[in-house]
N, C-alpha and C positions, 0 to 999 in steps of 0.2 A: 764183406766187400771183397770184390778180385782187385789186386792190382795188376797195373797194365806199367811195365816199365817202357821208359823211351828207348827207340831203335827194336826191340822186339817184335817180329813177327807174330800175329796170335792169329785165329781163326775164330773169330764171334761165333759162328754156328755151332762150331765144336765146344765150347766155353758153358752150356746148357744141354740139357735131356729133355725128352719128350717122354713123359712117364704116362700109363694109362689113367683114366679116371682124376686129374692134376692139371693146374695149374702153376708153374713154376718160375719163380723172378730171382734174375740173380743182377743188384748192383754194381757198376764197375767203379773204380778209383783208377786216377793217373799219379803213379809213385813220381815226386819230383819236379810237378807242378809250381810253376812260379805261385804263389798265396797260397799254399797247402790245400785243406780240403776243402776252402771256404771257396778256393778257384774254381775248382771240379767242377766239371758240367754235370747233370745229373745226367746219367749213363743209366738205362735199365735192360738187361736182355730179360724177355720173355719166353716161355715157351708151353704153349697149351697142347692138351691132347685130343682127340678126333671126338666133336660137339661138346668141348667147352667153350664156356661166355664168361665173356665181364660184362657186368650188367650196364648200365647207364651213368655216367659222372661225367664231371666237371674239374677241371685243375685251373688256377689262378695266374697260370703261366703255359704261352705257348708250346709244344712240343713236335719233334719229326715222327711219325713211324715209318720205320725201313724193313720191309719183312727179307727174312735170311733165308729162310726154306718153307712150304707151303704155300695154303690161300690163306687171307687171313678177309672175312667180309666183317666192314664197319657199318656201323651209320653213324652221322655226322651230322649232326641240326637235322634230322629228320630228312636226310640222305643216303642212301644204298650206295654203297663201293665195294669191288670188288679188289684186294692186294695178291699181286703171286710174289714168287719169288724175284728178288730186284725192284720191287718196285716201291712207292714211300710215298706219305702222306702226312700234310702240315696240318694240324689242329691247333685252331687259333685259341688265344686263353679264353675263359668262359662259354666254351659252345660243349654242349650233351655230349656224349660218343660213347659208341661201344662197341664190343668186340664178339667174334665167332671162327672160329675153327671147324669147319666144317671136318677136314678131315686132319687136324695138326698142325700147328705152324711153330717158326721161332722167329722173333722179331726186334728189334729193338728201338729203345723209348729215346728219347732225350730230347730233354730238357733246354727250350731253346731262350 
Protein backbone atom coordinates (compact mmCIF):
# COMPACT_ATOMS: atom_id res chain seq x y z
CA UNK A 1 0.00 0.00 0.00
CA UNK A 2 1.15 3.92 -0.81
CA UNK A 3 0.35 6.06 1.92
CA UNK A 4 -1.04 9.40 1.14
CA UNK A 5 -0.31 11.76 4.16
CA UNK A 6 -2.82 14.77 4.84
CA UNK A 7 -1.80 18.24 3.29
CA UNK A 8 0.57 16.57 0.78
CA UNK A 9 0.61 17.28 -2.63
CA UNK A 10 0.85 13.84 -4.74
CA UNK A 11 0.22 13.35 -8.55
CA UNK A 12 -1.87 9.99 -8.96
CA UNK A 13 -0.66 9.67 -12.51
CA UNK A 14 2.97 9.77 -11.52
CA UNK A 15 2.35 7.22 -8.37
CA UNK A 16 2.15 4.20 -11.25
CA UNK A 17 4.05 3.00 -14.64
CA UNK A 18 2.86 1.82 -17.81
CA UNK A 19 5.17 -1.19 -18.28
CA UNK A 20 4.89 -3.24 -21.63
CA UNK A 21 3.00 -6.45 -21.89
CA UNK A 22 1.45 -5.66 -17.87
CA UNK A 23 -1.07 -4.95 -16.15
CA UNK A 24 -0.26 -3.04 -12.97
CA UNK A 25 -2.34 -2.01 -9.55
CA UNK A 26 -0.97 -0.20 -6.93
CA UNK A 27 -3.49 0.43 -3.57
CA UNK A 28 -3.56 3.71 -1.87
CA UNK A 29 -3.97 4.14 2.21
CA UNK A 30 -4.75 7.66 3.82
CA UNK A 31 -1.99 7.84 6.86
CA UNK A 32 -4.23 9.34 9.85
CA UNK A 33 -7.53 8.62 8.85
CA UNK A 34 -10.20 9.03 11.64
CA UNK A 35 -10.90 4.66 12.14
CA UNK A 36 -7.68 3.52 10.70
CA UNK A 37 -7.61 1.34 7.82
CA UNK A 38 -11.05 0.04 8.33
CA UNK A 39 -12.02 3.92 7.32
CA UNK A 40 -10.14 3.81 4.08
CA UNK A 41 -11.90 4.11 0.92
CA UNK A 42 -10.69 1.45 -1.29
CA UNK A 43 -8.42 3.55 -3.44
CA UNK A 44 -6.92 1.48 -6.59
CA UNK A 45 -4.68 3.23 -9.20
CA UNK A 46 -4.34 1.13 -12.31
CA UNK A 47 -2.31 1.03 -15.11
CA UNK A 48 -2.48 -1.23 -18.34
CA UNK A 49 -0.30 -1.34 -21.29
CA UNK A 50 -1.25 -0.88 -25.20
CA UNK A 51 -4.13 -3.92 -25.75
CA UNK A 52 -4.48 -4.99 -22.31
CA UNK A 53 -7.96 -6.39 -20.82
CA UNK A 54 -9.54 -7.29 -17.76
CA UNK A 55 -11.86 -9.65 -18.59
CA UNK A 56 -15.54 -9.54 -17.39
CA UNK A 57 -16.46 -9.32 -13.42
CA UNK A 58 -18.48 -8.20 -10.99
CA UNK A 59 -17.85 -6.50 -7.30
CA UNK A 60 -20.52 -6.40 -4.60
CA UNK A 61 -20.02 -2.84 -4.16
CA UNK A 62 -20.46 0.36 -6.14
CA UNK A 63 -17.17 1.85 -7.58
CA UNK A 64 -15.94 5.36 -9.66
CA UNK A 65 -13.47 4.91 -12.64
CA UNK A 66 -11.54 8.18 -13.30
CA UNK A 67 -9.04 7.68 -16.09
CA UNK A 68 -5.65 9.87 -15.33
CA UNK A 69 -4.02 9.48 -18.89
CA UNK A 70 -5.27 7.55 -21.96
CA UNK A 71 -8.35 5.81 -23.38
CA UNK A 72 -9.60 3.39 -21.46
CA UNK A 73 -13.00 1.37 -23.52
CA UNK A 74 -15.46 -0.42 -21.11
CA UNK A 75 -18.35 -2.34 -21.36
CA UNK A 76 -20.87 -2.06 -18.76
CA UNK A 77 -24.03 -4.49 -18.72
CA UNK A 78 -23.40 -5.08 -22.30
CA UNK A 79 -22.57 -1.34 -23.19
CA UNK A 80 -19.65 0.24 -25.12
CA UNK A 81 -17.88 3.43 -23.61
CA UNK A 82 -15.51 5.12 -24.50
CA UNK A 83 -13.05 6.94 -21.16
CA UNK A 84 -10.08 9.63 -22.19
CA UNK A 85 -8.34 11.40 -20.07
CA UNK A 86 -10.59 13.37 -17.25
CA UNK A 87 -13.16 11.63 -17.66
CA UNK A 88 -14.97 8.75 -15.03
CA UNK A 89 -17.47 6.40 -14.88
CA UNK A 90 -20.03 4.95 -11.99
CA UNK A 91 -20.36 1.09 -11.91
CA UNK A 92 -23.17 0.37 -9.96
CA UNK A 93 -22.58 -3.05 -7.58
CA UNK A 94 -23.44 -6.15 -9.46
CA UNK A 95 -23.40 -5.14 -13.05
CA UNK A 96 -20.62 -7.31 -15.59
CA UNK A 97 -17.76 -4.63 -16.74
CA UNK A 98 -14.71 -4.74 -18.24
CA UNK A 99 -11.78 -3.21 -19.37
CA UNK A 100 -9.32 -2.34 -22.61
CA UNK A 101 -6.44 -0.18 -23.34
CA UNK A 102 -6.45 0.24 -26.49
CA UNK A 103 -3.28 1.99 -26.46
CA UNK A 104 -2.40 2.42 -22.51
CA UNK A 105 -4.21 3.98 -19.79
CA UNK A 106 -3.80 4.78 -16.04
CA UNK A 107 -6.93 5.06 -14.07
CA UNK A 108 -8.18 4.87 -10.81
CA UNK A 109 -10.84 2.60 -8.91
CA UNK A 110 -12.59 3.46 -5.80
CA UNK A 111 -14.61 2.01 -3.97
CA UNK A 112 -17.72 3.93 -3.46
Amino acid sequence: MSGISAGTVISLKDMIDIRPYRIASRPLSFEGLPGGDAAAPGWVLYAMAQDETISSETTPFPKLIYVLEGELHMLVDGNACSLTEGSSLWVQADTWHEFAAPAGAKFLQIRL
